[in-house]
TIMARPA-670239 format. One record per residue (C-alpha): x, y, z; residue in three letters. Coordinates in pm, whole numbers, plus 32768, in hexadecimal, padded with zeros to 4 digits. Example, Ala and Ser with C-alpha at 12.3 -4.5 7.8 and 13.67 -1.06 7.14 Angstrom:
BEGIN
84CE7E3E830CALA85577F9682CASER
REM end
This chain:
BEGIN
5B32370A1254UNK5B9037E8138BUNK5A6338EF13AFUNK5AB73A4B141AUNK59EE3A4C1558UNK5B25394915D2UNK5BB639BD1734UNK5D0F3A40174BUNK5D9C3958184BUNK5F0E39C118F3UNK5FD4385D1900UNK60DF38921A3BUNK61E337651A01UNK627236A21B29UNK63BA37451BBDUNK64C936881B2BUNK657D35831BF6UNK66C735E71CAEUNK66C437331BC6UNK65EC38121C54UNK656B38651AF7UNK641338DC1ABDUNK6375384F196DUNK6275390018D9UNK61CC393C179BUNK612A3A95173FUNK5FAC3A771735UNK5EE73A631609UNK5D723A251590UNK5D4E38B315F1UNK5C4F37C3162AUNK5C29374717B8UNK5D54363717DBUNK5E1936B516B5UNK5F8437071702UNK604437C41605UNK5FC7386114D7UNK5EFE37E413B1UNK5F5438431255UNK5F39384F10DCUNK5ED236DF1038UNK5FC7362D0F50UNK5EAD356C0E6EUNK5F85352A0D20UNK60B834D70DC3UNK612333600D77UNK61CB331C0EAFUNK616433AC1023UNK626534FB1006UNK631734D71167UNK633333641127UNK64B2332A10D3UNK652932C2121FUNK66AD334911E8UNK664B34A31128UNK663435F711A8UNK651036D0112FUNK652838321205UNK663438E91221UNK66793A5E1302UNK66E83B991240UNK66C53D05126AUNK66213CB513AFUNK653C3BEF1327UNK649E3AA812D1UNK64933A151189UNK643E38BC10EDUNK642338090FA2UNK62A937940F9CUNK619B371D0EADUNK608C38200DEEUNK5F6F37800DBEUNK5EB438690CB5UNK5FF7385A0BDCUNK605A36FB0C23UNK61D0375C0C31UNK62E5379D0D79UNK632538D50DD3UNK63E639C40EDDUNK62F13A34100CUNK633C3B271114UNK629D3B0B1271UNK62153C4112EAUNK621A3BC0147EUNK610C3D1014DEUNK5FEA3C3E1417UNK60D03ADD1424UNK604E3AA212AAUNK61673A571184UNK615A3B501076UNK619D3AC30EF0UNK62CA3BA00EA2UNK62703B2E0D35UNK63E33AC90CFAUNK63F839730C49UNK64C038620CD9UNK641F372E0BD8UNK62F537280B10UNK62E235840B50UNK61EE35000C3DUNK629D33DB0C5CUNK63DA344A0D09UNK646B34CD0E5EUNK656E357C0EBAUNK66A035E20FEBUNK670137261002UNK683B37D21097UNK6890393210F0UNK69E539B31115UNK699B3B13118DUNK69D73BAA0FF4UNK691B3AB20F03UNK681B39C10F17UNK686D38610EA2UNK673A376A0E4BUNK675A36000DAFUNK661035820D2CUNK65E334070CC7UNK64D1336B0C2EUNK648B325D0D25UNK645C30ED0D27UNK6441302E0E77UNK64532ECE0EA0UNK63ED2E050FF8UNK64862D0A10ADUNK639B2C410FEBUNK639A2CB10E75UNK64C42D230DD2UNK648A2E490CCFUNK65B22E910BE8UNK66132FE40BABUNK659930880A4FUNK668230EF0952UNK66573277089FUNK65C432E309C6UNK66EE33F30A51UNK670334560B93UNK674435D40B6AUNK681C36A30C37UNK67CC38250C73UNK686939660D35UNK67AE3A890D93UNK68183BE80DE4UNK67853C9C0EF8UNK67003E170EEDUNK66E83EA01052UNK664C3FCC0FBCUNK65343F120F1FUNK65343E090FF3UNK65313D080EFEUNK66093BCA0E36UNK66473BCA0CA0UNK66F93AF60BECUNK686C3B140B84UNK68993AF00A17UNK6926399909C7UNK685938EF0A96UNK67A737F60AA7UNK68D636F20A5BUNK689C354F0A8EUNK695934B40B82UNK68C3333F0B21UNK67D132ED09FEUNK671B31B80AF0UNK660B31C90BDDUNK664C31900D31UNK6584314F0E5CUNK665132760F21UNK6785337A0EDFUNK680334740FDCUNK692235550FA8UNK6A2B36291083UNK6B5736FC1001UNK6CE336CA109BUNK6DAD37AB10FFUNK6E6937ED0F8CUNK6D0B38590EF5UNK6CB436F00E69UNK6B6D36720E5AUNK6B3535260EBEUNK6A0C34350E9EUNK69BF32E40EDDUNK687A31D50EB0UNK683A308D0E75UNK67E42FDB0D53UNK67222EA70CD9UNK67652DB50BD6UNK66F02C6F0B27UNK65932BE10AF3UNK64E12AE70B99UNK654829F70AA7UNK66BE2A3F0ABBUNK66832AA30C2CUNK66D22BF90CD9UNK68332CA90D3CUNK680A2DC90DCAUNK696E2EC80E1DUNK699730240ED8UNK6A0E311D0DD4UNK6AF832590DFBUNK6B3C33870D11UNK6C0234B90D2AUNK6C25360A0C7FUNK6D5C36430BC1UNK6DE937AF0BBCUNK6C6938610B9EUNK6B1D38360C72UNK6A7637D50AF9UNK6B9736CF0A81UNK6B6635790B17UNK6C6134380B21UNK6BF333180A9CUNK6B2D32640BD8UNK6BE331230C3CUNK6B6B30080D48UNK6BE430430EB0UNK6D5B2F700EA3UNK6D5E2EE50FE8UNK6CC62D8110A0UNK6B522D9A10DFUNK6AE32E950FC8UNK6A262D6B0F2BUNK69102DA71029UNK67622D420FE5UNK664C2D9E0EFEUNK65D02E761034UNK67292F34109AUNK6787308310B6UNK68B33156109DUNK690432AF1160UNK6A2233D41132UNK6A9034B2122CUNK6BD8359C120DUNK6C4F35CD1373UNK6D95363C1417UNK6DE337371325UNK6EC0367C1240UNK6DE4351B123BUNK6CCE34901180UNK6C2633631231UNK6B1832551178UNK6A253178122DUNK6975304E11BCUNK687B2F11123AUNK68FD2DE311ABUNK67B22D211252UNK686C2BAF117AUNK699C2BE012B1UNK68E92C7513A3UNK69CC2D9E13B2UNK69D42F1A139BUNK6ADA2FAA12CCUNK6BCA30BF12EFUNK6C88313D11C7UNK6D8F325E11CBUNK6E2E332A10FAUNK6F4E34391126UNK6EF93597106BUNK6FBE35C40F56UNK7028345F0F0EUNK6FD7337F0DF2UNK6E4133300DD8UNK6EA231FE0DF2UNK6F2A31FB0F43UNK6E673164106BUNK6EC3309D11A7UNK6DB32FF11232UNK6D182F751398UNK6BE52ED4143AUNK6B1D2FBF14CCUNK6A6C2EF01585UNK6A322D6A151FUNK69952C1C15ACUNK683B2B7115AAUNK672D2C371512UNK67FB2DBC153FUNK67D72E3013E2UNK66A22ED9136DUNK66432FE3123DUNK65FC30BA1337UNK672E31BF135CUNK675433381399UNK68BB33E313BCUNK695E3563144DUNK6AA635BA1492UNK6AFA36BB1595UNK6B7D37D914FFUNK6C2B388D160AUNK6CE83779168CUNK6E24374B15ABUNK6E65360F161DUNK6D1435F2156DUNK6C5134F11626UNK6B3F346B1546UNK69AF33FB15C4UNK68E232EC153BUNK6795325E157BUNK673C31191503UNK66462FF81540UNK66702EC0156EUNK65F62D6014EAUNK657E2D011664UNK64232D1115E0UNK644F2BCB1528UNK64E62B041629UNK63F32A0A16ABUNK63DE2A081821UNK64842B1F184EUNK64392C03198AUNK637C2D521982UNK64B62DFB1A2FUNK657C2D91190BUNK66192EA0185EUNK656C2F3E172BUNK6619309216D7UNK676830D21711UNK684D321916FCUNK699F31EB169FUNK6AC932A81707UNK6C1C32BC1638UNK6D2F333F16D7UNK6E2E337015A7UNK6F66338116D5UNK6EFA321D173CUNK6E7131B015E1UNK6D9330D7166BUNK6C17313716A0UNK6B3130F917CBUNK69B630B51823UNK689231351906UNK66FB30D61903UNK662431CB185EUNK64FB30D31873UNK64A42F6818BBUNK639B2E8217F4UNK62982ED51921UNK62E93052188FUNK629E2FDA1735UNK633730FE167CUNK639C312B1523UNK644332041435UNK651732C51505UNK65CB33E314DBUNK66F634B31588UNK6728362F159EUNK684B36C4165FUNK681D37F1173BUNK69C9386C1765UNK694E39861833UNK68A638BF194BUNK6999377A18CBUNK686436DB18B8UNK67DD35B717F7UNK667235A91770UNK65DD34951701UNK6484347B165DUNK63DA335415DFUNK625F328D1595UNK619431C916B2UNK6036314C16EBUNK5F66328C1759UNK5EBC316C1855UNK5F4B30641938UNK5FF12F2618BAUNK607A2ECF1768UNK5FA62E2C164AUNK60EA2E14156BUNK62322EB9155DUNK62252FCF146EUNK60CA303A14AEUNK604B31B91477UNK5FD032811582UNK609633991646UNK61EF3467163EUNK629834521750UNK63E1350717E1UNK64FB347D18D0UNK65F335641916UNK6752351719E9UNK68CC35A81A27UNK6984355D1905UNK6ADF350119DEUNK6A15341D1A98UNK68D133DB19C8UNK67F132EA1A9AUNK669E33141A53UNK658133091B3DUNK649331AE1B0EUNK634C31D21A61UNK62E7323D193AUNK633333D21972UNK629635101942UNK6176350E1828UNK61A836591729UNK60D335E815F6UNK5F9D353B161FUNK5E3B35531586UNK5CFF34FD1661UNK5C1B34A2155AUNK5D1433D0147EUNK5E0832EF1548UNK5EED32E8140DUNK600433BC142CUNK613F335913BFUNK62CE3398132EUNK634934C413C9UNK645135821308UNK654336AC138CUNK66703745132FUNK67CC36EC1310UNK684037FB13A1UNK68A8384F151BUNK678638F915E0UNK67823A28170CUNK66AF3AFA17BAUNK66803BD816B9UNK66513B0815AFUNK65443A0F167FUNK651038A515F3UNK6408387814C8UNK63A737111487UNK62C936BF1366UNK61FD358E1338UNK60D334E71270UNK5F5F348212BCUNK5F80333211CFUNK5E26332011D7UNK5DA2349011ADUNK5ED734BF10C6UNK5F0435FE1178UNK6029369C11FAUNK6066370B138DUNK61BB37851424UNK621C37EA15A5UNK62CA393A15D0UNK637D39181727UNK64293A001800UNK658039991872UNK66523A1219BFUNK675F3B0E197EUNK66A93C0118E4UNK655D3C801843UNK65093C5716E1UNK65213D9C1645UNK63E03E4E15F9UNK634B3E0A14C8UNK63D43EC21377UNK62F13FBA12D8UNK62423F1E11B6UNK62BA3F6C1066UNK61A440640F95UNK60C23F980ED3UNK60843F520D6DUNK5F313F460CE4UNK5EC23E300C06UNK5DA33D5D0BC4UNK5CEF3C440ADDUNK5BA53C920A46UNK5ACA3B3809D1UNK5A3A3B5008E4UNK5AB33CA20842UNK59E23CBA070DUNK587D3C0E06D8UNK57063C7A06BEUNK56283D5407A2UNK55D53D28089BUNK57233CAE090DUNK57973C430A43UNK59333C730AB5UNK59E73BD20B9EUNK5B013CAE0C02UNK5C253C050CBBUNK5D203CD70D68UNK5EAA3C590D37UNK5F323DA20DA5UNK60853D600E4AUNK61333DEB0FDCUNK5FF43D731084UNK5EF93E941033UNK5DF63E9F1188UNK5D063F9E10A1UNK5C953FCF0F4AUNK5BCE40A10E58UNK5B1140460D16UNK5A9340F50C2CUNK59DF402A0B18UNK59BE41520A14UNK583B416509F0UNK580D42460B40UNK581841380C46UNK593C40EF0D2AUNK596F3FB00E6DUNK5A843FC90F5CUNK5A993E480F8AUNK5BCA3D910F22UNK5B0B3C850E26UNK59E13D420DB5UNK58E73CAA0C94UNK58353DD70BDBUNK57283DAA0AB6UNK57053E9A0971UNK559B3EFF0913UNK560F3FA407DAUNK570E3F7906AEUNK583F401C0698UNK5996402E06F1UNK59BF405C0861UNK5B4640AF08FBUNK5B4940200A59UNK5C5D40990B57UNK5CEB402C0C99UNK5DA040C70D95UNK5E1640020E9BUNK5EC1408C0FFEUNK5F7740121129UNK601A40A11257UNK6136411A1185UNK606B41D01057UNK5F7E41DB0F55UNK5FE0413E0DF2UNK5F9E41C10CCAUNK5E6341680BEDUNK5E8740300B2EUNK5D8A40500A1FUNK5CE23EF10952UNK5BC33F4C0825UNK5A5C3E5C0815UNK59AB3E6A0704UNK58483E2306E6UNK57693E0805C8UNK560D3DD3055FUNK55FD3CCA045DUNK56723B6604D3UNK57D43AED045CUNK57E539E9034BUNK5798386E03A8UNK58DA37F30447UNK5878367604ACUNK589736240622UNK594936D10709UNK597436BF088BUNK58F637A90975UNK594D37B20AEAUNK595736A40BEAUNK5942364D0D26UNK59DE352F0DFEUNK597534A90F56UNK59DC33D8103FUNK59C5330F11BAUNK5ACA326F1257UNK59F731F5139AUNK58A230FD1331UNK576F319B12D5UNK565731391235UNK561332051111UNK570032A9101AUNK56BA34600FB9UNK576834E10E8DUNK572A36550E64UNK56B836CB0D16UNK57E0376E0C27UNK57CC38FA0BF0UNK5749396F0A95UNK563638A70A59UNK553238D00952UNK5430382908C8UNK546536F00807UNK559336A008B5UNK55E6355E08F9UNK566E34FF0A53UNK576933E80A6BUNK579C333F0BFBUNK589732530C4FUNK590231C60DC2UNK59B830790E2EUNK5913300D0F9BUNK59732EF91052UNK59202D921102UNK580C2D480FB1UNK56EC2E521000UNK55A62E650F43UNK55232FBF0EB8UNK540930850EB0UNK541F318C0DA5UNK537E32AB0DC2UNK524833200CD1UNK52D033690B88UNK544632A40B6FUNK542931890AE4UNK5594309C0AAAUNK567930AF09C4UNK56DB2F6D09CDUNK56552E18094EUNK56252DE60AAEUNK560B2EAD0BCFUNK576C2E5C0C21UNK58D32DC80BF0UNK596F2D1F0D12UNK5ACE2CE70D52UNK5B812C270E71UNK5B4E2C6E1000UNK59D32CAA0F97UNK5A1D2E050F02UNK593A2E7E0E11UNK59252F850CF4UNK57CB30160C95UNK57A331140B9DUNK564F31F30B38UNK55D333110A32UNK54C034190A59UNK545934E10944UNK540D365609A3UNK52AA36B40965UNK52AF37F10A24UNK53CA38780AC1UNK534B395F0BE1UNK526A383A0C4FUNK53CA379F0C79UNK53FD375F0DEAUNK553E37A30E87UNK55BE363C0E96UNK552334B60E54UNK554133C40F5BUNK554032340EEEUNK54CD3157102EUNK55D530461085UNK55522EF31108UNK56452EFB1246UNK572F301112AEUNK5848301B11D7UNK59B130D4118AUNK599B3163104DUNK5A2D32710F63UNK594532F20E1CUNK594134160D38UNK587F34B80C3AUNK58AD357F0AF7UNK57A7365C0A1FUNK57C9361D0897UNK573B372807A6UNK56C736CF064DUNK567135590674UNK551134E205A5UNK5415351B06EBUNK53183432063FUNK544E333605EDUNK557E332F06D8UNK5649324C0648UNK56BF31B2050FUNK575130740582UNK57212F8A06A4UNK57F32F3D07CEUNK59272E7C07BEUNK59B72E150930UNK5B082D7F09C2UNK5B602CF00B22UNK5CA32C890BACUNK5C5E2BF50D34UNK5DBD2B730D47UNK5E5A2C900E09UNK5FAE2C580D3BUNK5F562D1F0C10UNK5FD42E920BF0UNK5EF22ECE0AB4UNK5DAA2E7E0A2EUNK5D492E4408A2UNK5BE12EAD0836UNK5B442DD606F7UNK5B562ED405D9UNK5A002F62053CUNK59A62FE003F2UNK58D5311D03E2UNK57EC317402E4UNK57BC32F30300UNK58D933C50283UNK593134D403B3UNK58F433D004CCUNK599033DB0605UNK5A3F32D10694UNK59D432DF0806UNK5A8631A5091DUNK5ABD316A0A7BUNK5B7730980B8DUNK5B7230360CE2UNK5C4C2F970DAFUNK5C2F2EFF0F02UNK5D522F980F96UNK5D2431111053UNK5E4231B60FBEUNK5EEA31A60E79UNK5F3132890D2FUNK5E9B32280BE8UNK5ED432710A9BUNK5DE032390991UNK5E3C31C7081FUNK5F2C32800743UNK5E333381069EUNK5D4633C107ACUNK5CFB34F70876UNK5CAC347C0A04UNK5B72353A0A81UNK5B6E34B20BEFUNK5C4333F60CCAUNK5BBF33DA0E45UNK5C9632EC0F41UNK5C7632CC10BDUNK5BC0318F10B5UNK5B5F30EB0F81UNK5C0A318B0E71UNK5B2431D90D5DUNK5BA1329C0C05UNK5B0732FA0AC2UNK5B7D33700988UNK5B25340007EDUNK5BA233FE06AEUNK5AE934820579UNK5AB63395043EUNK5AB034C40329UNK5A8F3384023AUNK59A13224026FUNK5A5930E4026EUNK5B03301F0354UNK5BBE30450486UNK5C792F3704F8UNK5CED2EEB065EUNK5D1C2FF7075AUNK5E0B2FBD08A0UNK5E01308B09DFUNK5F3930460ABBUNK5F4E30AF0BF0UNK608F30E40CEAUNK60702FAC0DDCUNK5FD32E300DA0UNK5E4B2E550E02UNK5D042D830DA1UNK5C382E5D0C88UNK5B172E880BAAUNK5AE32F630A89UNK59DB2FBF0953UNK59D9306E0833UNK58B930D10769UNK5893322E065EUNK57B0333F0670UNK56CD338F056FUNK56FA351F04B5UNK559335E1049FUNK
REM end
């Protein structure tokens, strides 16, 4: 967590070579060695947002910045705005999919916004996954309002362009107004074995009819498990694919004449021979240029030649010159560079190509592919040779060397418009982006911010006195000020204020919230408190809290959850690593039939209850005393209404899977005896990042990743009986352990 007391530190990039252009990203509240700027986190997202190496998440409109990005308290993708004066992304609130598990490309064409959003499967070069049928990849356009400075929908929309998952999809629109979109797709089983072919679709006479999609009908478009596919319209009357076929070693180039059948393609080599085809491919066409040259970066399969030297190329850009129809190559990077995931953005203005991509933050390589820092080349783009090394860092963060899969726009950039580049902390989960100033002109100042709109979440709203109410500010246009009013004569000016009632009634609370622009109007929420206590209503769950340490220490602190009262009971869970023993402290005792469940690698889970005698002897947090200094990741939850003399009404039942092949874990069924129980379970996996989602039913209370992922989640029994099996899967193949035991109604 980045405190506030964090120094603003002013990063002055390195002056382009051969260009004479300066580099340099605005400051922002930083911590010493951070470049760029942190953001919002992403917890709930299946995949890493930035990840799809081919797609385009920003776009520039209005003279500004927008993106398609993950919102974590909603658990659903949105439209964000960056406001560059305070370089934070503002939730516009405008849907673009309300499933964790997709991603999606975007395109702007200067009138509507175009977005394609697949639910995503991704297979490796070592495990095939095929593609899942009913699960539509849906296709939406936007209109803009420059007065309002904000996207809706267009009626009709969204349509399907595919109903399979997909590992990625990107789109682009010809010159005739047709959509086109292309991705590859994976067949078979691993008993049949595994096909996998790129995949094209078109619109036919509207933005919300689609064709029928069809497999790519040239040589090569039977490509790997692992491939990826690419569109790009270019030349003004062209639409160009490009695909990895890593089974031929080659790099295809499909094209297609606007206005001609779908079906239509001649295809090329891009580039071909020992080892040249990777999934790693980005694509822009130059816009000005009629002859409509078209730029792609892509890496190579050096890495996995044996022997072969560090000056051996790595990253490529490619070059096609339609007049010559033939494309050619320069370096980017070398395996000594180590990069990964590379992108391209175009800069007409300057005729400049940028190219940003991953590299070890330190010296040397540990494996191609690793996490660390963002870098930046930049170089002519009629003669682009790029300077050795591994360029100009613009996203890196000091206390967390995991930085990773920049994403930019498909669009051209200039001076005025600068160069945005988003990317992902993949072990933080937290996004960071570089806002760079370009030659040929200054960014233009920063647009006044819309007026604000109040509006806020009161928890709980109705309940017994005294009563304490966390208020949570979701006001949207980035309000810097804000007034409360909690209707019993006291008022806060924080953003996130928690107030207590002494005395029943019905109390209207109001919120005004203001920014440079204006002052909104009140937005207005009623709390009701009485003084006799609402009927039983079994166990519920409170607050919680989670924890966690990605460096090795020696004893694990879980704060204590908000809101609690006596009789409570207090539920901690945390997976720690390399086989630790524990010291509880005074007053938990385990929850399991022993004081842990191990898994493979020597990860462990422990879990522990503490029943609330008094609750303002509480202290702040408990600390549990490891053996040897450990990663770990733990949380805790606060459960009203359990039996404080006895818990629980069953015992523990525990599973373990230490194979690190599994993508689920089954927990033994339990019977309860108490009608009104609650169900209460956790995992943890050895593995720092992952998503997890708990059994069909269940409502997840904590999920805390970083280092050892650790989850827990509830369901309430209203009747006794049995249970049978419950399965947590999670998004990736990871060693686990799990229990599930029931908690006892007063």
């Amino acid at each position: 967590m980045r405190l506030a007391t964090r120094l603003v530190v002013t990063v002055a990039m390195a002056l382009l070579t051969g260009l004479g252009t300066v580099v340099t990203p605005a400051p922002a509240l930083a911590a010493e060695g951070d470049i760029g700027h942190p953001g919002a986190a992403f917890n709930g997202s299946v995949n890493v947002p930035t990840s799809d190496k081919p797609q385009s998440k920003l776009w520039y409109a209005d003279g500004l910045w927008w993106a398609a990005m993950f919102d974590t308290t909603s658990r659903t993708w949105r439209i964000f705005r960056l406001d560059r004066a305070t370089e934070t992304w503002t939730n516009t609130g405008v849907l673009v999919d309300d499933r964790p598990n997709t991603l999606a490309d975007t395109l702007w064409d200067g009138t509507h916004l175009y977005i394609a959003s697949h639910v995503v499967t991704i297979s490796s070069d070592t495990t095939a996954k095929p593609s899942v049928a009913n699960s539509p990849a849906r296709f939406l356009r936007y209109s803009y309002d420059s007065a309002t400075k904000s996207f809706a929908l267009d009626a009709g929309f969204p349509a399907t362009i595919t109903t399979q998952s997909s590992e990625s999809m990107t789109i682009d629109k010809d010159s005739t107004g047709r959509i086109w979109a292309t991705w590859t797709q994976v067949s078979g089983s691993s008993a049949t074995g595994f096909t996998s072919a790129v995949y094209v679709n078109a619109t036919a006479g509207s933005d919300s009819s689609w064709g029928t999609p069809f497999v790519m009908p040239t040589a090569g478009a039977q490509p790997a498990p692992d491939d990826l596919s690419a569109v790009v319209a270019f030349g003004r009357n062209r639409i160009g694919i490009l695909w990895s076929n890593q089974i031929d070693d080659t790099v295809y180039w499909a094209v297609h004449n606007d206005g001609g059948a779908v079906g239509d393609w001649r295809v090329s080599p891009a580039i071909r021979g020992n080892r040249q085809a990777d999934d790693h491919l980005n694509l822009k066409a130059v816009q000005a240029d009629a002859a409509g040259r078209v730029f792609a970066v892509v890496k190579t399969g050096a890495d996995d030649i044996a022997g072969a030297p560090p000056a051996e190329s790595l990253i490529r850009l490619l070059v096609f010159k339609p007049g010559t129809g033939a494309w050619t190559s320069s370096d980017f990077g070398t395996l000594a560079d180590c990069h990964t995931r590379p992108q391209v953005v175009l800069d007409e203005q300057q005729s400049t190509v940028h190219v940003v991509a991953t590299a070890p933050t330190g010296p040397g390589c540990a494996y191609s592919g690793a996490p660390g820092t963002i870098y930046q080349k930049s170089a002519p783009m009629d003669d682009p040779v790029f300077a050795p090394g591994r360029g100009t860092p613009i996203i890196r963060d000091a206390a967390s060397d995991s930085m990773n899969d920049a994403t930019t726009t498909k669009q051209s950039v200039n001076g005025a418009s600068g160069l945005v580049v988003l990317a992902a902390n993949t072990a933080t989960r937290r996004y960071w982006h570089a806002d760079l100033a370009l030659g040929g002109g200054t960014p233009p100042p920063p647009a006044p911010a819309p007026a604000p709109t109040a509006s806020f979440t009161a928890s709980p709203t109705s309940g017994v006195a005294p009563l304490v109410v966390q208020f949570t500010d979701t006001s949207t246009a980035a309000p810097t000020s804000w007034t409360w009013d909690f209707g019993d004569g006291a008022t806060a000016t924080t953003q996130n204020p928690a107030h207590t009632y002494a005395a029943a009634g019905n109390y209207t609370v109001t919120l005004r919230a203001t920014n440079a622009s204006a002052t909104s109007p009140p937005a207005t929420q009623t709390v009701s408190v009485s003084t006799a206590p609402p009927p039983p209503a079994g166990v519920s769950v409170g607050a919680v809290t989670t924890a966690l340490s990605t460096t090795a220490l020696s004893a694990v602190t879980i704060p204590v959850p908000a809101g609690t009262v006596d009789g409570d009971v207090l539920l901690a869970q945390f997976t720690a690593d390399n086989s630790p023993a524990v010291t509880a402290p005074a007053g938990w005792s385990s929850v399991l039939p022993s004081s842990y469940i191990g898994m493979g690698g020597g990860a462990r889970v422990f879990a522990y209850y503490h029943v609330v005698g008094s609750a303002v002897a509480e202290p702040p947090s408990y600390t549990w005393q490891l053996s040897s200094p450990q990663k770990w990741n733990a949380g805790m939850a606060g459960f009203h209404g359990v039996s404080p003399t006895d818990p629980f009404d069953t015992a523990a039942v525990v599973a373990s899977d230490s194979t690190y092949s599994a993508s689920r874990l089954t927990v033994p069924g339990l019977t309860t005896v108490t009608p009104g129980a609650l169900l209460v379970g956790g995992v943890g996996l050895d593995r720092a990042m992952a998503a997890v989602a708990q059994p069909i039913g269940w409502t997840e209370a904590f999920e805390s990743a970083g280092a050892q992922l650790s989850e827990m989640a509830d369901q309430s029994r209203p009747t006794a009986g049995t249970t049978g099996a419950q399965t947590w899967t999670f998004s990736t193949t990871a060693a686990s352990a799990g229990w599930m035991r029931a908690l006892r109604p007063a």
